[in-house]
N, C-alpha and C positions, 0 to 999 in steps of 0.2 A: 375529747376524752379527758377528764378529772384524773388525775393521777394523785397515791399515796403513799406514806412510807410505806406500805404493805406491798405496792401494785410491782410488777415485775413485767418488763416490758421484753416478749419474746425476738429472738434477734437471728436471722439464716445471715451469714457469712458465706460470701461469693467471689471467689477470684482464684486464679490458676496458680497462686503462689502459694505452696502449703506455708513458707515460711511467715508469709503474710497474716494468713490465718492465724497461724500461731500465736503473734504478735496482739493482732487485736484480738482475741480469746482474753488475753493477758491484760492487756489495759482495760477493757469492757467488764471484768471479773471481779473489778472492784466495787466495793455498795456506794454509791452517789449521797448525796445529802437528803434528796427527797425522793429517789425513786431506784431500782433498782433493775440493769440490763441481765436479760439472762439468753447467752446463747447458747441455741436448742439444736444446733445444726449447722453444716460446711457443704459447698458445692466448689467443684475446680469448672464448671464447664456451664454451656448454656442448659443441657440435657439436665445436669444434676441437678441446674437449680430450680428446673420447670417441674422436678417431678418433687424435689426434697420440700418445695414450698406447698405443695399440695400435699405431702404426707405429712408435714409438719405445721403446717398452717400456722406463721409466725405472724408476727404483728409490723415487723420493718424486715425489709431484705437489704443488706447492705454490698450492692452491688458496682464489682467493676466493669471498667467496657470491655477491653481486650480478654477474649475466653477461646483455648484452642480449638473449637466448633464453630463459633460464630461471635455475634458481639453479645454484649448487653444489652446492646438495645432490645434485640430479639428476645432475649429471655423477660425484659422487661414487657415487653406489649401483650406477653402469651401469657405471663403470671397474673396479670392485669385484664387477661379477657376470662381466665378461670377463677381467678380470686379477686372481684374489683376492692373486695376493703383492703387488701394488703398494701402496706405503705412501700414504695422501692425510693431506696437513695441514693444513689450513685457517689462512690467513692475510686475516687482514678487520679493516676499523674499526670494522664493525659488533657493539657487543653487547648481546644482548638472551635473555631467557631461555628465550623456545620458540625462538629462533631457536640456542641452544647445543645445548639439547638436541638438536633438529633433525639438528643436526650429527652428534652421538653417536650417533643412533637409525639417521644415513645408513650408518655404520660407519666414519666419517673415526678418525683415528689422534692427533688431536691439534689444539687449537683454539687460534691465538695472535692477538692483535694486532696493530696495524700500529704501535702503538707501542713494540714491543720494539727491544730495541736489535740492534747486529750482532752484537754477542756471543752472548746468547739466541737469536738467529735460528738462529746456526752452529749452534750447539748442539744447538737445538731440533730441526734437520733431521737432527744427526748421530743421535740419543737416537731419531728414529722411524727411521729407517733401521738402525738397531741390531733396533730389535723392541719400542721403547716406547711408551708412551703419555702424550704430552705434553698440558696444559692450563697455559692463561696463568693466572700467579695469580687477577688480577682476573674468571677465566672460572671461573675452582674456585669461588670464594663465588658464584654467581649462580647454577653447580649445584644448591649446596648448599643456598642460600636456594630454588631451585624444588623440590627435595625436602621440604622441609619440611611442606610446606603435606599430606606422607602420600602414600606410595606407594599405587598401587590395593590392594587386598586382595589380586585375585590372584598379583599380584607377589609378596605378602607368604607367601602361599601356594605359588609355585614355590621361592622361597628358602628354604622350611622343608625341602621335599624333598632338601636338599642332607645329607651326612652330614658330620664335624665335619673330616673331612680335605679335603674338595672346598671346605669355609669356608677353611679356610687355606688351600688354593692359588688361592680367587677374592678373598682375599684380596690375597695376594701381585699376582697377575694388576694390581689396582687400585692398587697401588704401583706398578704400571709396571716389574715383571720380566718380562723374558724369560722362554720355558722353561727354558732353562740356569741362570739364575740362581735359579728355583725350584727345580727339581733340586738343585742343590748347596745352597741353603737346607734343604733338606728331607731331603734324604739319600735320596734316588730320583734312578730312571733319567731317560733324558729321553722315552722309551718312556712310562712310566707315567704322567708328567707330561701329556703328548700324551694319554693314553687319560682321566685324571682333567676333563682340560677338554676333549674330546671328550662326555662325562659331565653334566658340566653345561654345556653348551651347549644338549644335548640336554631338561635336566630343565627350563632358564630359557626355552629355547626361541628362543633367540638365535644370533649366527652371528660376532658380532666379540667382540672384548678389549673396545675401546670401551664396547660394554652392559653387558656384563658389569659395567664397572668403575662405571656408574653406576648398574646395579640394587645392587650393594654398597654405595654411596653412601648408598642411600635406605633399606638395611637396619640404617647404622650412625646416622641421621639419628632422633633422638624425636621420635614425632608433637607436634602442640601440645598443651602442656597435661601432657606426658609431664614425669616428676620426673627428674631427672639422679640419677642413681647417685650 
């Protein structure tokens, strides 16, 4: 997605802290340089935000995990099997390493902190609202380090089925391009880009960017005990 000064990117607000809400209402409310956040909407709970995202049908949901009903996660996988273009971010203090993952495997879009700043934040909402795939630093090493410890085998075994152009475009994918910007990386259509990870969605047996970007994580990760090149 092209974004301009004109474009206005819709925003649902999710977490059981009214005060929180409030907060980023308040930092979000300000006009950016080149584009402008507008939020349309608040949820305290998983219920609110499964039904306020279908009545309001926003462009990013900026979601925590901890919700007095259930997690995030849940609200994330059900907003995502009724709204697949909706973008979800997860915004939490909590980190922890199956609970990252978690996130990843819900099909969220990107995993930050509560201590990023308002800079990152804009950012970070404008980069998933683009088509990316955002992780907070401190959330990339905890991946990493839980990869470590060895992908399943099977894993290991859907990744091999890939052919060496479907690597570099799950590649790319894991850098957090866009199609287009694979496309033009690569010098293909946006068609064939579409049909290549259509491909291996199919072979990995997955449904988001998200996985994707972390079964490549764990395929570029040496087991233990593995000699570094």
């Amino acid at each position: 997605m092209t974004l301009t000064a004109t474009d206005a990117i819709t925003l649902l607000l999710v977490d059981d802290s009214e005060l929180v809400r409030t907060g980023l209402k308040t930092l979000l409310g300000v006009r950016g340089q080149t584009t402008q956040l507008r939020v349309v909407g608040e949820a305290h709970s998983v219920a609110s935000a499964i039904a306020e995202t279908l009545r309001l049908k926003p462009q990013v949901v900026l979601l925590d995990i901890r919700l007095p009903d259930g997690t995030g996660f849940e609200a994330c996988r059900q907003i995502l099997a009724k709204l697949p273009e909706t973008r979800v971010l997860i915004l939490t203090s909590v980190i922890d390493d199956n609970l990252v993952y978690e996130a990843m495997s819900s099909g969220a879009h990107g995993y930050l902190l509560k201590e990023i700043n308002a800079q990152g934040l804009w950012q970070a909402i404008i980069d998933v609202a683009a088509g990316k795939f955002i992780l907070d630093p401190a959330v990339t090493t905890r991946v990493l380090n839980l990869v470590r410890h060895g992908a399943p085998q099977s894993e290991q075994d859907k990744l091999a089925q890939l052919s060496a152009q479907e690597r570099r475009v799950l590649a790319l994918v894991a850098e957090g391009k866009t199609n287009k910007e694979i496309a033009e990386q690569m010098n293909l259509s946006d068609k064939t880009v579409k049909n290549y990870l259509s491909n291996i969605f199919e072979k990995l047996q997955i449904s988001r960017r998200s996985q994707a970007a972390v079964l490549y994580a764990e395929s570029r990760t040496p087991a233990k005990g593995a000699k570094q090149p």
